[in-house]
MARPA-637991 format. One line per 2 residues: number of its first residue (from 0); their letters; for each residue x, y, z of N, C-alpha, C. Coordinates in steps of 0.2 Angstrom, whole numbers, plus 5000, padded with zeros to 4 digits. Atoms other than C-alpha are relative to their C-alpha. Example, Ala and Ser with C-alpha at 12.3 -4.5 7.8 and 13.67 -1.06 7.14 Angstrom:
% residues 2
0> AS> 5004,4994,5000,5062,4978,5039,5004,5006,5000 | 4996,4994,4999,5068,4995,5036,4996,5005,5003 $
END
This chain:
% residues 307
0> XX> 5006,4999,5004,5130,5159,4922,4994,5002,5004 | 5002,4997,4996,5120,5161,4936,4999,5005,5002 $
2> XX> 4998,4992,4999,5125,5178,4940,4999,5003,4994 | 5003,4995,5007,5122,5184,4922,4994,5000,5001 $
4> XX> 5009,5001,5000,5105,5176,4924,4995,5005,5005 | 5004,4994,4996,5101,5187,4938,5003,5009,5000 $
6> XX> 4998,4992,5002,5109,5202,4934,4996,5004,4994 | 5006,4998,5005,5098,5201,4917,4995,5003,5002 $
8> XX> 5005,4999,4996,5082,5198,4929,4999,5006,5001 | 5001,4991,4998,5087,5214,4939,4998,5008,4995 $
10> XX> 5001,4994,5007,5090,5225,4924,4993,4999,4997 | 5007,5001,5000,5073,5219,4918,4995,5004,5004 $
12> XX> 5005,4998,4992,5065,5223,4936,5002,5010,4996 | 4999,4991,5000,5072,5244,4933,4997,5000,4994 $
14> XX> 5003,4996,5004,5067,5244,4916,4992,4998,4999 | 5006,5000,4998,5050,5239,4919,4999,5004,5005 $
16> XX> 5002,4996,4997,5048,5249,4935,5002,5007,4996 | 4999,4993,5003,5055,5263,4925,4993,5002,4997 $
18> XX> 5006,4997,5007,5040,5262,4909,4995,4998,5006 | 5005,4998,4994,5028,5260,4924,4997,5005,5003 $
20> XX> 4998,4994,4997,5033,5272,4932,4999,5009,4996 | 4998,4995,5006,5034,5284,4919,4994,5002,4996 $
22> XX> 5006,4997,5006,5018,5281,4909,4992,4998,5006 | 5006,5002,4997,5007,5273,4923,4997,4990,4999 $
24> XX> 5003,5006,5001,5000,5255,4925,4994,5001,4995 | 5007,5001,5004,4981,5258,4918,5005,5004,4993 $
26> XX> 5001,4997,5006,4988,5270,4904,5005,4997,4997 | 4996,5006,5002,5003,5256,4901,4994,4994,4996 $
28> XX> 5005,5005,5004,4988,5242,4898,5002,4994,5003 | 5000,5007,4998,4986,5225,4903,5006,4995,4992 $
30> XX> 4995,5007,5003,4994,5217,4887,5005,5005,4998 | 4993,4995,4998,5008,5231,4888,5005,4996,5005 $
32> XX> 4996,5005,4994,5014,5222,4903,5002,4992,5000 | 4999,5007,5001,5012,5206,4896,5004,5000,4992 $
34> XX> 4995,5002,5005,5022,5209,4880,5007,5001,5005 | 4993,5000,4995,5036,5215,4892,5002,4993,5004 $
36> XX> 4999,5006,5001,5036,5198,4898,5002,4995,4996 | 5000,5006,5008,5036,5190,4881,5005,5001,4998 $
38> XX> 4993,4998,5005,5050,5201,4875,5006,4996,5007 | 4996,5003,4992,5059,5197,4894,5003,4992,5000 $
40> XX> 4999,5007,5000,5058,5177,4891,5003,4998,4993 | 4995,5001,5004,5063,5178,4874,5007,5002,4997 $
42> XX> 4993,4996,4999,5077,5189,4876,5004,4995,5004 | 4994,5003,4996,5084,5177,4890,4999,4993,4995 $
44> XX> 5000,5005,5004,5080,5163,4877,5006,5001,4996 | 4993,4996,5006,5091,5172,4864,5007,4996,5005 $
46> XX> 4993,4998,4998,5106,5174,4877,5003,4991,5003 | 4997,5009,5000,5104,5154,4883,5000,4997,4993 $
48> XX> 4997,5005,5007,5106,5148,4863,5008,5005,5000 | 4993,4994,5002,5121,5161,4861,5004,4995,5006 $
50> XX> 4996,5000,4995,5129,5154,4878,5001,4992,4999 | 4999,5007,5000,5126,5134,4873,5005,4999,4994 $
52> XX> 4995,5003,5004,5138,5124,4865,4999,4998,4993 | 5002,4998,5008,5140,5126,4844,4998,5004,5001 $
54> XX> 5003,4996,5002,5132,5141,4846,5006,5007,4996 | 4994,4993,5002,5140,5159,4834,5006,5002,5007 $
56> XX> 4995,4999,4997,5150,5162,4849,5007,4996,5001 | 4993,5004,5000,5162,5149,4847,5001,4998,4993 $
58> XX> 4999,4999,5005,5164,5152,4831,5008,5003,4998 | 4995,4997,4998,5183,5154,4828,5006,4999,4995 $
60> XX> 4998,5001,5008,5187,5150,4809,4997,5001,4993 | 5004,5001,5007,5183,5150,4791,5006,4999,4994 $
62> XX> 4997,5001,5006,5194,5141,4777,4995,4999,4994 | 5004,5003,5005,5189,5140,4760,5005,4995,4997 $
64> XX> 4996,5007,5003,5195,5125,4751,5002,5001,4992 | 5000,4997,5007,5203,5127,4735,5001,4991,4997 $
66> XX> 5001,5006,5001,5202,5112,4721,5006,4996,5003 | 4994,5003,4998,5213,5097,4726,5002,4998,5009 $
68> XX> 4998,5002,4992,5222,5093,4745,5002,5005,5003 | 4999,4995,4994,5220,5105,4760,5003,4996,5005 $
70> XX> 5000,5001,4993,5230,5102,4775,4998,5004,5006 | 5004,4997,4994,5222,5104,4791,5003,5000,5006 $
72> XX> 4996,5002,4991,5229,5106,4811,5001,5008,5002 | 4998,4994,4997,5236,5120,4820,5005,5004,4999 $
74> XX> 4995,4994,5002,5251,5125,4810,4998,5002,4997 | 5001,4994,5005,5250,5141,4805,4998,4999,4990 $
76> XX> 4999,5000,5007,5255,5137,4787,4993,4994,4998 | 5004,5003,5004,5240,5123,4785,4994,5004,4998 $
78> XX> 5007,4996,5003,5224,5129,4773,4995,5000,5007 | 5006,4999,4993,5212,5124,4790,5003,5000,5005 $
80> XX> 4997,5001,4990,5219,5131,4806,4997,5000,5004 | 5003,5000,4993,5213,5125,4819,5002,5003,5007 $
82> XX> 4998,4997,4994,5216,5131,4837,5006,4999,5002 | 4993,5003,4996,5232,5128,4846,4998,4994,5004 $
84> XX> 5001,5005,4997,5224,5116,4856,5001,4991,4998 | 4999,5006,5004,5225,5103,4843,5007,4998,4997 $
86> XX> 4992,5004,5000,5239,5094,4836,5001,5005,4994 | 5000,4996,5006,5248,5103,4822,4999,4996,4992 $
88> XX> 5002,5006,5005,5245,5088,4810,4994,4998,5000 | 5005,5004,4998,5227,5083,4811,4997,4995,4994 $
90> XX> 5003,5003,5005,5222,5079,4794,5001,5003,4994 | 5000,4997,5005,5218,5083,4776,4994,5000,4997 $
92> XX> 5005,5000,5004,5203,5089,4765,5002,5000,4995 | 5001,4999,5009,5200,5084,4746,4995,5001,4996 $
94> XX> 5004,4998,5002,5189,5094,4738,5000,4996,4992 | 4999,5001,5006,5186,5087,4720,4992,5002,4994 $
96> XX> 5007,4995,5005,5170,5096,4709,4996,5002,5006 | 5003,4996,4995,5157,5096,4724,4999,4993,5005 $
98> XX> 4999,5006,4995,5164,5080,4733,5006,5003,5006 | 4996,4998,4996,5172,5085,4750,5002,4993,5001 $
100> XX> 5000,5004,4996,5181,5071,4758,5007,5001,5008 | 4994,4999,4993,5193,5070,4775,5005,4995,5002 $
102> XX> 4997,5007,4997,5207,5059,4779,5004,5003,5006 | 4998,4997,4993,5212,5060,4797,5008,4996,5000 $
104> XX> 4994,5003,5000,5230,5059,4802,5002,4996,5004 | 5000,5006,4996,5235,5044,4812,5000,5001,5007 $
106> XX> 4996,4999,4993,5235,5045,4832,4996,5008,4999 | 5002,4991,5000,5225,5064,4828,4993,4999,5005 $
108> XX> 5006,5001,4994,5209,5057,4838,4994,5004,4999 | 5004,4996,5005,5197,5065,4825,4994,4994,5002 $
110> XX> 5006,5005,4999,5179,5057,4830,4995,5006,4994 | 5009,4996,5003,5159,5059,4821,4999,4996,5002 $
112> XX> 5007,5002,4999,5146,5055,4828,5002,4994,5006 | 4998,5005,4993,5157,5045,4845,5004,4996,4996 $
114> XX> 4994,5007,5001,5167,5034,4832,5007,5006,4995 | 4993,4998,5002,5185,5037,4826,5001,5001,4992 $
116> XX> 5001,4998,5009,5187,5045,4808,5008,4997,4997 | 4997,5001,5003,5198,5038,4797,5001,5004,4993 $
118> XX> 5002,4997,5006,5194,5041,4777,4991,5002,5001 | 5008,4998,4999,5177,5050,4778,4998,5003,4994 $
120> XX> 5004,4997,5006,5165,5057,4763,4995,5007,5002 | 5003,4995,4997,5158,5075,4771,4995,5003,4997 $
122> XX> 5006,4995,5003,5139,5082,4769,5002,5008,5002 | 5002,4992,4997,5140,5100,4768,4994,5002,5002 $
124> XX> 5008,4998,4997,5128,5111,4776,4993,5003,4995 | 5003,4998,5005,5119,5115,4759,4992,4997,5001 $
126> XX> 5003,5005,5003,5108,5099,4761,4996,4999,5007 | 5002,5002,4994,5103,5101,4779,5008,4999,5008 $
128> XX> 4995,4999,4995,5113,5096,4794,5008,4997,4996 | 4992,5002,5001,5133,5094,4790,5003,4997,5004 $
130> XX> 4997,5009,4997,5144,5076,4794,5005,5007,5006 | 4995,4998,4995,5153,5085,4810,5007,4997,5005 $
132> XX> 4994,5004,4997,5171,5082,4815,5001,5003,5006 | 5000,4997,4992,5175,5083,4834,5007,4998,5003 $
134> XX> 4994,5002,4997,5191,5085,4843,5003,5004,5005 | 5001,4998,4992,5190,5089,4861,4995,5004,5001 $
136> XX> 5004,4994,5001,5182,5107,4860,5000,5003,4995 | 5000,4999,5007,5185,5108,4844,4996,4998,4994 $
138> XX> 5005,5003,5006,5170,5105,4831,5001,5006,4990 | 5000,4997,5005,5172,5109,4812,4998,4995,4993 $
140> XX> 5003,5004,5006,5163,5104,4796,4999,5006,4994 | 4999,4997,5006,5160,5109,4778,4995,5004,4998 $
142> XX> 5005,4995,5004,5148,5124,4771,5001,5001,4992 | 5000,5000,5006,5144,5127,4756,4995,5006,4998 $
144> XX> 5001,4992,5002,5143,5145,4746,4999,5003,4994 | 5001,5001,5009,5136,5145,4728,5005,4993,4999 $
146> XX> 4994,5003,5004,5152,5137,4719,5004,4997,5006 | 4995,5000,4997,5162,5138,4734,4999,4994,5007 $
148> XX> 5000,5008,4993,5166,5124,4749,5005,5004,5005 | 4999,4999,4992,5173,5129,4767,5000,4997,5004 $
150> XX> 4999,5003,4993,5177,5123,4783,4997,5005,5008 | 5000,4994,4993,5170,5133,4798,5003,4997,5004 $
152> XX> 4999,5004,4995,5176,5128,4814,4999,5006,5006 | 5002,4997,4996,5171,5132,4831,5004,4996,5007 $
154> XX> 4997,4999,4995,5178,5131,4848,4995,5002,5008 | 5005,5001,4996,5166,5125,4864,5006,5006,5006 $
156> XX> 4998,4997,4997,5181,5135,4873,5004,5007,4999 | 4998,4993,5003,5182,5151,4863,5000,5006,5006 $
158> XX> 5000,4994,4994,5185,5168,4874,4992,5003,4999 | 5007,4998,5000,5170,5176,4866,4994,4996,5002 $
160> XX> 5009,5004,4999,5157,5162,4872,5003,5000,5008 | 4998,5000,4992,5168,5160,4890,4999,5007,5001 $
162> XX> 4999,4992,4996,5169,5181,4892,4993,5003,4999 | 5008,4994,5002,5150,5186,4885,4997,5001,5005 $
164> XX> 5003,4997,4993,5141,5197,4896,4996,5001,4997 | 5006,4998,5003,5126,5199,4885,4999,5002,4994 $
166> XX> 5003,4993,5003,5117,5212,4876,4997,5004,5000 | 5005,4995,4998,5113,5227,4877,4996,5000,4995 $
168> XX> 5005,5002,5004,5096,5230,4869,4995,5008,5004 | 5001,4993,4998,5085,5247,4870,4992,4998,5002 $
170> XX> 5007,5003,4998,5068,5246,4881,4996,4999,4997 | 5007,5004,5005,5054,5236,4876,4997,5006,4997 $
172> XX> 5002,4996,5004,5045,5248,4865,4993,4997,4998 | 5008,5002,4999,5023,5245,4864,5001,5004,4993 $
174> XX> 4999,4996,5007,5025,5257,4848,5003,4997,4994 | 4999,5004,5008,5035,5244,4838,5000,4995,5002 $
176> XX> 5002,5006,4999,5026,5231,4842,4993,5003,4992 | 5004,4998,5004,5017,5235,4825,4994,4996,4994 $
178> XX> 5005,5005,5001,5001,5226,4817,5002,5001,4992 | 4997,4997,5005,5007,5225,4800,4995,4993,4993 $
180> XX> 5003,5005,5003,4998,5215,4783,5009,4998,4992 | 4995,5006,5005,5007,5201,4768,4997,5003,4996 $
182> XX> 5003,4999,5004,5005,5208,4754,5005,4994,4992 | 4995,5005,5002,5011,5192,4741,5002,5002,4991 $
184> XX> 4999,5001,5007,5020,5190,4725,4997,4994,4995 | 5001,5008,5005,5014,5180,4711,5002,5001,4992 $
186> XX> 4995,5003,4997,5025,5174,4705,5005,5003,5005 | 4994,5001,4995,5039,5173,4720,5004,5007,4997 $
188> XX> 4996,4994,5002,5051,5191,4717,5008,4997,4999 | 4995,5002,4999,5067,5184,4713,5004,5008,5004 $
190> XX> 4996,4993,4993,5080,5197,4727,5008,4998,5000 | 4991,5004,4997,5099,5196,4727,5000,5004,5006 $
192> XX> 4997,4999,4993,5106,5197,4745,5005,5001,5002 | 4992,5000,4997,5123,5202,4750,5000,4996,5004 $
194> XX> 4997,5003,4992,5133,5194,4761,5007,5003,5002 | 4994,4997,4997,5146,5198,4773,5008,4999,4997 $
196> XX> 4992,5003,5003,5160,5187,4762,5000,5005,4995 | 4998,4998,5007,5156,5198,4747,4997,4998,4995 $
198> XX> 5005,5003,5008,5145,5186,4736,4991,5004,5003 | 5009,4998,5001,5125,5190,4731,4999,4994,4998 $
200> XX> 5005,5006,5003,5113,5175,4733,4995,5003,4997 | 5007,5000,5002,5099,5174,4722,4994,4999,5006 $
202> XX> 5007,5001,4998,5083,5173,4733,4994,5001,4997 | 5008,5001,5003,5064,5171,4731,4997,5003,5006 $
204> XX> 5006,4997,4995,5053,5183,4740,4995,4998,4998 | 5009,5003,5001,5035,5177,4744,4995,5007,5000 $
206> XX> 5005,4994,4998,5030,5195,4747,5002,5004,5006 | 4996,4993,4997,5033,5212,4755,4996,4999,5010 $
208> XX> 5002,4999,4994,5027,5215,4774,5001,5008,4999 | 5002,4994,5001,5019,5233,4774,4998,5002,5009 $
210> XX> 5002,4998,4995,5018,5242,4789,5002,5008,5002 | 5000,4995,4997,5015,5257,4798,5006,5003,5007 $
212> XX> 4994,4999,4993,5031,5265,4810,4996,5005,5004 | 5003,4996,4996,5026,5273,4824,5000,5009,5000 $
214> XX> 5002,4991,5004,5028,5292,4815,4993,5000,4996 | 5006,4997,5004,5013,5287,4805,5004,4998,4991 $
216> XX> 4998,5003,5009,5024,5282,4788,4998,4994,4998 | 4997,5007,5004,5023,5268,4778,5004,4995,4999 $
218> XX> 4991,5002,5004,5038,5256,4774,4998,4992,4999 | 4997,5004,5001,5039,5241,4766,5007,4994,5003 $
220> XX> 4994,5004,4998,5050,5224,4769,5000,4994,4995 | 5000,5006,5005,5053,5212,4755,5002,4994,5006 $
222> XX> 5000,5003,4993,5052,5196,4768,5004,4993,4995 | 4998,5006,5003,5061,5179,4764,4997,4993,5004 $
224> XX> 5003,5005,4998,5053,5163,4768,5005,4996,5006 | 4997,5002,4995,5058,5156,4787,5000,4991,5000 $
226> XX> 4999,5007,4997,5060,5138,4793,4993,4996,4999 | 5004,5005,5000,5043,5134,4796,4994,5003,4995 $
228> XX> 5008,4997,5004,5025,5137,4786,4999,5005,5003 | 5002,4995,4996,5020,5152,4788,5004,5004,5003 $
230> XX> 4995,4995,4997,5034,5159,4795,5005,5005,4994 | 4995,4994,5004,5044,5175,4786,5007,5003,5003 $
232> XX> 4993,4998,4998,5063,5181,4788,5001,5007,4999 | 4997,4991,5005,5066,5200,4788,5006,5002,5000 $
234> XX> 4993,4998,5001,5083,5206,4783,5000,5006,5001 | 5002,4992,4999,5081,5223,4789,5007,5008,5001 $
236> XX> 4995,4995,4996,5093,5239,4792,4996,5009,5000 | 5002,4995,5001,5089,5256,4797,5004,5007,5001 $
238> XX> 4996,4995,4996,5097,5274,4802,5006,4998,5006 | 4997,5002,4992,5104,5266,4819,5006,4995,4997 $
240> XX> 4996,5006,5003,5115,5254,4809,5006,5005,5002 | 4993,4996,5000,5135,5259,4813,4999,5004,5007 $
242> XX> 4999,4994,4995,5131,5271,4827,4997,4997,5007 | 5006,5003,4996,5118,5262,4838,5000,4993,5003 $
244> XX> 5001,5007,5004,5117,5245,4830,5004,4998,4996 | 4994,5002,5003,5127,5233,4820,4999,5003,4994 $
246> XX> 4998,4996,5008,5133,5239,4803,4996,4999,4996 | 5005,5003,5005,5124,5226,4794,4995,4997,5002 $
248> XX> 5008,5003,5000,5107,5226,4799,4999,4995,5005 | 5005,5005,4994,5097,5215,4810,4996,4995,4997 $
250> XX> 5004,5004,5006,5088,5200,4806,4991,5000,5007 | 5006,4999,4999,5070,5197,4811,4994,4997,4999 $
252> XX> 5005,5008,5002,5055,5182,4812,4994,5004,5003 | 5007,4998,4999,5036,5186,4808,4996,4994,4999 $
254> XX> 5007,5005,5004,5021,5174,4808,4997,5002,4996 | 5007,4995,5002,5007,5177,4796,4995,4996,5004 $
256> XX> 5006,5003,4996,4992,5176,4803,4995,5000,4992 | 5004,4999,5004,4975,5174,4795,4998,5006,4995 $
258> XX> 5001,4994,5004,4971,5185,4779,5004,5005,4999 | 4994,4998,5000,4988,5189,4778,5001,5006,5004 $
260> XX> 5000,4996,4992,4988,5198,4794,5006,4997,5004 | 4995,5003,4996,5002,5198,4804,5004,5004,5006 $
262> XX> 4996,4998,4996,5012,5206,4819,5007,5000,5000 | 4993,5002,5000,5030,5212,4817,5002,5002,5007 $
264> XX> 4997,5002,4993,5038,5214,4834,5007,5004,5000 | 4993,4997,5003,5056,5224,4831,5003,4998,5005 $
266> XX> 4995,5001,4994,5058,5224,4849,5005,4990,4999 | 4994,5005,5001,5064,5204,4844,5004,5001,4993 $
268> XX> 4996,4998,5004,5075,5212,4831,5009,4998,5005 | 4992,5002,4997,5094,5204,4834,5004,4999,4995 $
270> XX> 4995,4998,5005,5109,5207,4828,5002,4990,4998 | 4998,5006,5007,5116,5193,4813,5007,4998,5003 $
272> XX> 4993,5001,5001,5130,5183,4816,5007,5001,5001 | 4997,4998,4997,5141,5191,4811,5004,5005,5005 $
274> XX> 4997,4996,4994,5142,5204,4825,5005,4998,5004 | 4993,5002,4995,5153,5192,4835,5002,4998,4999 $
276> XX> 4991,5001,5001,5163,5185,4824,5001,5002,4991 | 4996,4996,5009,5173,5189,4808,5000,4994,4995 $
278> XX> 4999,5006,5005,5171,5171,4801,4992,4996,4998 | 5008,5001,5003,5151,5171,4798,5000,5002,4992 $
280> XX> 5002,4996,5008,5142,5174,4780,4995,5002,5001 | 5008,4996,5000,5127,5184,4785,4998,5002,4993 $
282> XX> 5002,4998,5005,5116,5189,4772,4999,5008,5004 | 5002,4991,4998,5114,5209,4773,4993,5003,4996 $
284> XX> 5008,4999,5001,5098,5219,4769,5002,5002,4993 | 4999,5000,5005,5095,5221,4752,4999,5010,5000 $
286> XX> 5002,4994,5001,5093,5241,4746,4994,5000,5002 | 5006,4997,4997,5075,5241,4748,4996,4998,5006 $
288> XX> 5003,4999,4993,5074,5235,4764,5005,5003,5006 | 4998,4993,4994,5084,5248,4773,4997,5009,5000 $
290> XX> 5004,4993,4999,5073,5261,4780,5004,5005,5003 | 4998,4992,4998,5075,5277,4782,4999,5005,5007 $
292> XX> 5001,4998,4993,5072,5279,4800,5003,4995,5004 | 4997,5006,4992,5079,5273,4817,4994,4997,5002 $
294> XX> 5004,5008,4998,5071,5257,4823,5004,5002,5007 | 4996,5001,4993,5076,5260,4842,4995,4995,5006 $
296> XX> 5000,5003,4998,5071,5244,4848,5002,4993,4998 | 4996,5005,5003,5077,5226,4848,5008,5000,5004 $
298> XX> 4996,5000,4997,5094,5222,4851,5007,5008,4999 | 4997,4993,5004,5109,5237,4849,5008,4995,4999 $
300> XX> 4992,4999,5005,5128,5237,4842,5002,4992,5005 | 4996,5008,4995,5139,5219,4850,5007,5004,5003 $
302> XX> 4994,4997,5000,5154,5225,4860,5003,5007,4995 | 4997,4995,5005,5166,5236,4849,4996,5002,4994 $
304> XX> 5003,5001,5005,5155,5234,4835,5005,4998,4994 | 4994,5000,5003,5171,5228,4825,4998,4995,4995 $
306> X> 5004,5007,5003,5163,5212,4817,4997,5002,4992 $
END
């Protein structure tokens, strides 16, 4: 990890010395040099959440449950396959309307939360954090998807979180760092969302994000409410999508500021989910928010782009 870390750093060092180089320190600017920074520490922030443990890269299943008793383990033939590393018998899930529960199978050494599971009663992720079952490197617990119930499971010793070599990602760009205003709904816009399974959620837009690209256009972003007050979610995709960048779009966090003023930032534009694995449910960009220009900032395509 150390060696990534500094291989990141150097790569940094060239493409800073490159835009320096190129454009000039005074005609670069003082907070020019200090977004490149900002972008720089959040970019290596990104690639330490991707590289810790539970993070999408060890992401290395998705059963859905159908009504009734799933069996779970490592044999092929169970509804939740787990990894080979597990035993082929580990347990059983019984879904019953929107009740999950889990009965482990004897000697299987299925733990939550440090004690040993027996018959257990599972929160899905619907509600907030999800009852986590744990067995060795093996972590997997229930989602939940409109109507439907799932099992994710992940893998602290997946290849793709042991083999990741980053991402690539297109030079910081001062240009789409763009000052942009909130322009609100009232009432909320209800917005369906694709997802990478194939269903459309309902959402609630609080209002668009209006901004200027660096050609001088206008464009629009129906924005979805973030995590925290104040904060906005952008689903976005543009030209670059398939060719450049992932298929399905980018995702994308804006403060507002005062007087619904706000800075969008593209350069921290990152790819969703699912770019690294095949067992995510991203939501994808709706119609009206795939513009009609390349965004050549932010992160680019993951590997093969095969996801």
């Amino acid at each position: 990890m150390r060696a990534h870390r500094t291989a990141l750093t150097r790569a940094f060092a060239l493409i800073t010395v490159f835009v320096l180089s190129s454009f000039g320190a005074a005609a670069f600017g003082e907070d020019s040099e200090t977004h490149l920074r900002e972008i720089e520490a959040w970019h290596q922030g990104r690639i330490e959440r991707l590289q810790a443990p539970g993070s999408w890269l060890t992401l290395v299943g998705l059963a859905w449950l159908p009504e009734g008793e799933s069996s779970c383990g490592s044999d092929p033939e169970s509804t939740v396959v787990l990894p080979p590393s597990t035993l082929p018998k580990v347990g059983t899930f019984h879904l019953a309307g929107e009740r999950v529960e889990f009965a482990a199978a004897a000697g299987a050494g299925v733990q939550s939360l440090g004690q040993d599971v027996g018959r257990l009663t599972l929160m899905d992720d619907s509600g907030g954090t999800p009852t986590l079952l744990e067995l060795g490197s093996v972590t997997f617990y229930v989602i939940r998807r409109g109507d439907r119930f799932g099992v994710r499971i992940k893998d602290g010793k997946s290849p793709t979180r042991t083999g990741f070599q980053g991402i690539e990602r297109y030079p910081v760009s001062w240009d789409w760092r763009v000052e942009a205003r909130f322009e609100p709904y009232d009432p909320p816009k209800p917005i369906p969302i694709p997802t990478a399974i194939g269903t459309v959620d309902d959402e609630s837009s609080p209002g668009a994000v209006v901004f200027q690209a660096p050609g001088g256009e206008t464009y629009r972003l129906d924005a979805l409410p973030g995590a925290d007050d104040g904060e906005l979610f952008l689903v976005f995709g543009d030209t670059t999508n398939g060719r450049e960048t992932y298929g399905g779009g980018r995702f994308l966090y804006a403060n507002l500021g005062e007087g619904g003023k706000l800075v969008v930032d593209f350069n921290k534009a990152y790819n969703p989910p699912c770019a690294f694995t095949a067992y995510a449910t991203c939501p994808l960009p709706p119609r009206q928010n795939r513009l009609g220009i390349p965004v050549r900032a932010g992160e680019k395509k993951y590997g093969d782009g095969a996801h």
